[in-house]
C-alpha positions as CSV (number, residue, x, y, z in Angstrom):
1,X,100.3,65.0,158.4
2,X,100.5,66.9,161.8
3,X,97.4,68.2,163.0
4,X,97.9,72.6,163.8
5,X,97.7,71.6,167.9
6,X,101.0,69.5,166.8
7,X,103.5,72.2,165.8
8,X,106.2,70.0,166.7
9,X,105.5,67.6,164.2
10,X,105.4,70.0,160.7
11,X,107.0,70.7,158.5
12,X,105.2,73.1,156.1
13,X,108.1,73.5,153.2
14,X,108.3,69.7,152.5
15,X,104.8,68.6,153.1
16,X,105.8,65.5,155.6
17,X,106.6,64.0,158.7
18,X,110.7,63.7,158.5
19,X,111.2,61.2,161.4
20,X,108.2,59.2,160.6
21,X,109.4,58.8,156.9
22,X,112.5,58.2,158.0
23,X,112.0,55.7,160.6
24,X,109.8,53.6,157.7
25,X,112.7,54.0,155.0
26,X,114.8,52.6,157.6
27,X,112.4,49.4,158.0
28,X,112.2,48.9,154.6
29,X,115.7,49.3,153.7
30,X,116.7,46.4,156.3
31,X,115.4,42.8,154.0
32,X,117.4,45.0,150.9
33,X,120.6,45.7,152.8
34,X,120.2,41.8,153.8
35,X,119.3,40.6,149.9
36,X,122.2,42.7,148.1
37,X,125.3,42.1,150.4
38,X,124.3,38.5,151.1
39,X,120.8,36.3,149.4
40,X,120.1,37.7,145.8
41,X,117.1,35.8,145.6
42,X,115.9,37.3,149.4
43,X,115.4,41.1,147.5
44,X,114.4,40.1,144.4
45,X,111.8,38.0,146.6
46,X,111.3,41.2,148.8
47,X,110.8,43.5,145.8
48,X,108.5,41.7,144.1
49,X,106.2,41.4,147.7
50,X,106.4,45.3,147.6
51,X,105.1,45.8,144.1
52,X,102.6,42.9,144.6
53,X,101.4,45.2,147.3
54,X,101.6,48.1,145.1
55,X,99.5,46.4,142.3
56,X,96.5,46.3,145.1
57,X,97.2,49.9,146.2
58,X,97.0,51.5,142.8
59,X,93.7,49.3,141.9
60,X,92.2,50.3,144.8
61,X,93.0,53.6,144.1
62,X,91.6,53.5,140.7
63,X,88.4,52.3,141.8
64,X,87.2,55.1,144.0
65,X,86.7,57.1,139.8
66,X,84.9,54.0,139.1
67,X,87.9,52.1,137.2
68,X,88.0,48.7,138.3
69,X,90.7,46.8,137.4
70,X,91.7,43.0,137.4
71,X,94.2,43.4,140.2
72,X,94.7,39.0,140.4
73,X,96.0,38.7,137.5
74,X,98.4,41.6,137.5
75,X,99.9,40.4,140.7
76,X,100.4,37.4,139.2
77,X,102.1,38.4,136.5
78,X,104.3,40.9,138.5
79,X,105.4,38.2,140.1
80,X,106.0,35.8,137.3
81,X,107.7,38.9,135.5
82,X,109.6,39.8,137.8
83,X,111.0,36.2,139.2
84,X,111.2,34.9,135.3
85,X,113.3,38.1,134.0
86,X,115.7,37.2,137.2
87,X,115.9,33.7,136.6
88,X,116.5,33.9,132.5
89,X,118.8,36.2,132.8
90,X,120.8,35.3,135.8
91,X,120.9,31.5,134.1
92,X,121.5,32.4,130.4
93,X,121.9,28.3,129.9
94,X,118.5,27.5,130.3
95,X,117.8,29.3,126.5
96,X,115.3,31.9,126.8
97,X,116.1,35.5,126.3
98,X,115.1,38.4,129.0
99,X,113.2,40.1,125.8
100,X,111.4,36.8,125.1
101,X,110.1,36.0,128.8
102,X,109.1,39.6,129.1
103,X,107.0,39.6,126.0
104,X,105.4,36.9,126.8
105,X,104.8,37.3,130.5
106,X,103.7,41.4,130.4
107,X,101.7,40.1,127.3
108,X,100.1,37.2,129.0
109,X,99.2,39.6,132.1
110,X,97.2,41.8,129.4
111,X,95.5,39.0,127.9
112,X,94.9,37.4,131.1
113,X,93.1,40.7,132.5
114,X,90.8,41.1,129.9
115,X,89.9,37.6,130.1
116,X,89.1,38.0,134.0
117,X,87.5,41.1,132.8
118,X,85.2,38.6,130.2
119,X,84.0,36.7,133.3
120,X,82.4,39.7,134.4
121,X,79.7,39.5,132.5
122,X,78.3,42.7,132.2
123,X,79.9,45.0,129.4
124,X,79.1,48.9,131.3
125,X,82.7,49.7,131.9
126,X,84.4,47.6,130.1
127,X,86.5,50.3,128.4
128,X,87.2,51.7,131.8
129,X,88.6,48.7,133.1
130,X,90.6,47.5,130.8
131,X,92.2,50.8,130.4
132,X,93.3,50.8,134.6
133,X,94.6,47.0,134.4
134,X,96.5,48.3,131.7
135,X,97.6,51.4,133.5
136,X,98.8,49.1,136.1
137,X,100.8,46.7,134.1
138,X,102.7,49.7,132.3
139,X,102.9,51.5,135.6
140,X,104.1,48.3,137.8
141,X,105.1,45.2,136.7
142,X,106.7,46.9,132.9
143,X,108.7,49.5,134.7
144,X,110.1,47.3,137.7
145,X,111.6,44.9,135.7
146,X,114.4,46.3,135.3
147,X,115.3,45.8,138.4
148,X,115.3,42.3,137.8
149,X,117.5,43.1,134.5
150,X,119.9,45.2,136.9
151,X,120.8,42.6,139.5
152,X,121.3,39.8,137.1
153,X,124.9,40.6,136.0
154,X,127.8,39.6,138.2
155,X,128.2,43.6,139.8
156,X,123.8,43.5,139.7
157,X,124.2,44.2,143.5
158,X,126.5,47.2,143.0
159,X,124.6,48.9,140.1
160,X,121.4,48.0,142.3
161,X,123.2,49.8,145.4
162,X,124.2,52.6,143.2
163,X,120.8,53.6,141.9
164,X,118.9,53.4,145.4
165,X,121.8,55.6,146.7
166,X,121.1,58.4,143.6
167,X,117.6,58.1,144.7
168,X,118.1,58.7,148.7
169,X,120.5,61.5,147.3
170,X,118.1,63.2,145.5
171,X,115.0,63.1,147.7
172,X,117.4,64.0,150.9
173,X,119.4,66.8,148.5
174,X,115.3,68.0,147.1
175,X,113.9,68.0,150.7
176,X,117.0,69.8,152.8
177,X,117.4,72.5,149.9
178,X,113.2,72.9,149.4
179,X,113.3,73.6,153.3
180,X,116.5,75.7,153.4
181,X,116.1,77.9,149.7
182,X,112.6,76.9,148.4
183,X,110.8,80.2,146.9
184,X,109.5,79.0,143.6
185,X,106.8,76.6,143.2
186,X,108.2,73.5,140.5
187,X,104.3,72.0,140.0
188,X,102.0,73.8,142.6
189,X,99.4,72.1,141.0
190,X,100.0,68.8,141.7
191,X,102.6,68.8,144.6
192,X,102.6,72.2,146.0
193,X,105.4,71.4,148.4
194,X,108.3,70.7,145.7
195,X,110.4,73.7,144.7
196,X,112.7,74.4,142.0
197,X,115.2,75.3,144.4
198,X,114.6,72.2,145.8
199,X,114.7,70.4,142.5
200,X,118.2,72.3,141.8
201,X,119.5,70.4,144.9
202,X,118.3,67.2,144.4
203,X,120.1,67.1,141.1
204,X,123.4,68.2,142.8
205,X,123.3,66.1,145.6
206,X,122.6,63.3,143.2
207,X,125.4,64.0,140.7
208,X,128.0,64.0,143.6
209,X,126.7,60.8,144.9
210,X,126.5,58.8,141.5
211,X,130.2,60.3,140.9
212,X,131.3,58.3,143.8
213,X,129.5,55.3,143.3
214,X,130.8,54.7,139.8
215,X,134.0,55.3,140.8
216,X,134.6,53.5,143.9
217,X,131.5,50.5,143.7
218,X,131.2,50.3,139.8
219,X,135.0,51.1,138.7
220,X,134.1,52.9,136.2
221,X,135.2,56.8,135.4
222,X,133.5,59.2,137.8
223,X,132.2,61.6,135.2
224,X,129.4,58.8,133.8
225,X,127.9,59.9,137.3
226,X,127.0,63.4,136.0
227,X,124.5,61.8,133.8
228,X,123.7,59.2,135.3
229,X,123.1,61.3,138.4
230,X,121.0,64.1,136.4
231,X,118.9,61.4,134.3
232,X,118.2,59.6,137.8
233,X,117.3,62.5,140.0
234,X,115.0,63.9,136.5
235,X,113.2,60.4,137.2
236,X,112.6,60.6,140.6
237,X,111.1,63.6,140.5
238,X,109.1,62.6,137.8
239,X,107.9,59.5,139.8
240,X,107.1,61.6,142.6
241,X,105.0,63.6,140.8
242,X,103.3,61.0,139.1
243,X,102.3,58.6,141.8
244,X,101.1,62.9,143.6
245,X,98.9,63.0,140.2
246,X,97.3,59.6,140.3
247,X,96.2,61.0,144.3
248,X,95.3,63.8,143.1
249,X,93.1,62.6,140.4
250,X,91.2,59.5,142.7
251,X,91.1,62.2,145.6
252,X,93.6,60.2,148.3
253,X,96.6,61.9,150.5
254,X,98.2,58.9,150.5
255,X,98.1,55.8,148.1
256,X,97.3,53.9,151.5
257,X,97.6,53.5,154.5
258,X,99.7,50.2,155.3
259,X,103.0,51.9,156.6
260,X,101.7,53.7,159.8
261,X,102.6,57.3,160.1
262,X,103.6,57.6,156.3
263,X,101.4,56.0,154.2
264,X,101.4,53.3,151.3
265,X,104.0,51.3,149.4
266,X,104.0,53.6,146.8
267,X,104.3,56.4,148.4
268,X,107.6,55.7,149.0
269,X,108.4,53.5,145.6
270,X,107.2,56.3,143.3
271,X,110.7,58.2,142.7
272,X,112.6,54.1,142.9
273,X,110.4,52.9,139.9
274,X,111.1,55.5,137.7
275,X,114.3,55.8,138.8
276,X,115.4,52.3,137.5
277,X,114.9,52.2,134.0
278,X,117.0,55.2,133.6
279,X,119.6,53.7,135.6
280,X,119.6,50.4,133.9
281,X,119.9,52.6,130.3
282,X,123.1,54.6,131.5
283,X,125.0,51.8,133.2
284,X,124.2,49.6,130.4
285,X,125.4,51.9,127.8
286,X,128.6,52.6,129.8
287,X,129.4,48.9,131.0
288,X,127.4,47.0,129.0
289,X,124.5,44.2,129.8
């Protein structure tokens, strides 16, 4: 955030440098541009780096209320989860279901995070610190699997492009029409920059967007976009304001500060990871797993 000597730099509507969020977006969209058009395995490698990341972020976080959670183990299983889901269900010969794996690897993360919790020793907290890895593993590594589930079939990269696109829609769409129209505060309690004007926008902007993506990358009838669009953009917003809760509750701006001039990883994976789930649910009710 600009300092007031900085006017330049403001912007006082949507709460956020634009060409500093931009120019990171940019950065991180490059390895996914590279992993969905031509290596598979490079993004789903890429992705699960990023929510690795995000696993320390969010325990770090959680620490600062005195909620310490078993942030080894959740990375590992993040990463197990996420590679395993990929692997079983791009390679449906090798005999293990996608629901199977992710039982047992989101299950073994639990039990392996109280365990680590055990070997602490000492029980004051122990409540508390089960309850944030737990947070964690629902939050992260149970959520983002779907994106693992969404690349596997044979248009995964197009359903994957199509989601990410609804997303950018609807954060561009929430941000231009927040700055332009916003009057009415949408949660001025927890993010006192988003508008329901701006909201209103976001779902439009969104709706046209997944129109045109399921007609023209996913060849499928443009009107499943108006759902799709309107469930996707809901998400977004709700990730937003989730991840802006979470801050707002451990008293941080920003989750951290590992992308310079904007922040954290999830600070800009809050509105993606909600996103997907919803995604995955309309796309595999309209086209099937």
């Amino acid at each position: 955030m600009s300092h007031p000597s900085q006017p330049t730099r403001t912007t006082p509507k949507a709460g956020r440098n634009l060409p500093a969020a931009i120019g990171v977006g940019v950065a991180l969209m490059v390895p996914i541009v590279v992993g969905l058009v031509w290596f598979e395995w490079l993004f789903v490698a890429y992705v699960t780096i990023l929510l690795s990341l995000a696993v320390v972020e969010v325990a770090k976080a959680l620490a600062r209320i005195d909620m310490h959670a078993e942030w080894v183990p959740i990375v590992l299983g993040t990463i197990i989860t996420l590679v395993g889901v990929f692997v079983v269900s791009t390679y449906p010969g090798l005999g293990v279901s996608p629901m199977t794996f992710i039982v047992t690897s989101l299950g073994g993360t639990v039990l392996a995070s109280i365990l680590a919790r055990l070997f602490r020793g000492h029980p004051e907290g122990f409540v508390r610190d089960i309850a944030a890895s737990s947070l964690i593993i629902a939050y992260i590594p149970l959520i983002s699997l779907f994106v693992a589930l969404l690349i596997a079939p044979d248009n995964g990269p197009q359903r994957i492009w199509t989601i990410i696109l609804c997303v950018i829609a609807s954060d561009t769409g929430a941000y231009g029409t927040g700055v332009l129209l916003g009057r009415h505060k949408m949660a001025p309690r927890i993010s006192p920059n988003k508008t329901w004007e701006g909201f209103a926008g976001g779902v439009l902007a969104t709706v046209l967007v997944a129109s045109v993506c399921t007609q023209w990358l996913l060849g499928i009838p443009w009107w499943i976009g108006v759902p799709l669009g309107i469930l996707v953009s809901i998400a977004a917003t709700m990730g937003d304001l989730t991840e802006s809760l979470i801050k707002r509750e451990v008293g941080l701006k920003d989750m951290s500060n590992l992308l310079p001039g904007h922040g954290g990883i999830m600070d800009r994976l809050d509105s993606m990871l909600m996103a997907f789930p919803v995604g995955w649910f309309v796309l595999n009710v309209a086209m099937g797993p």
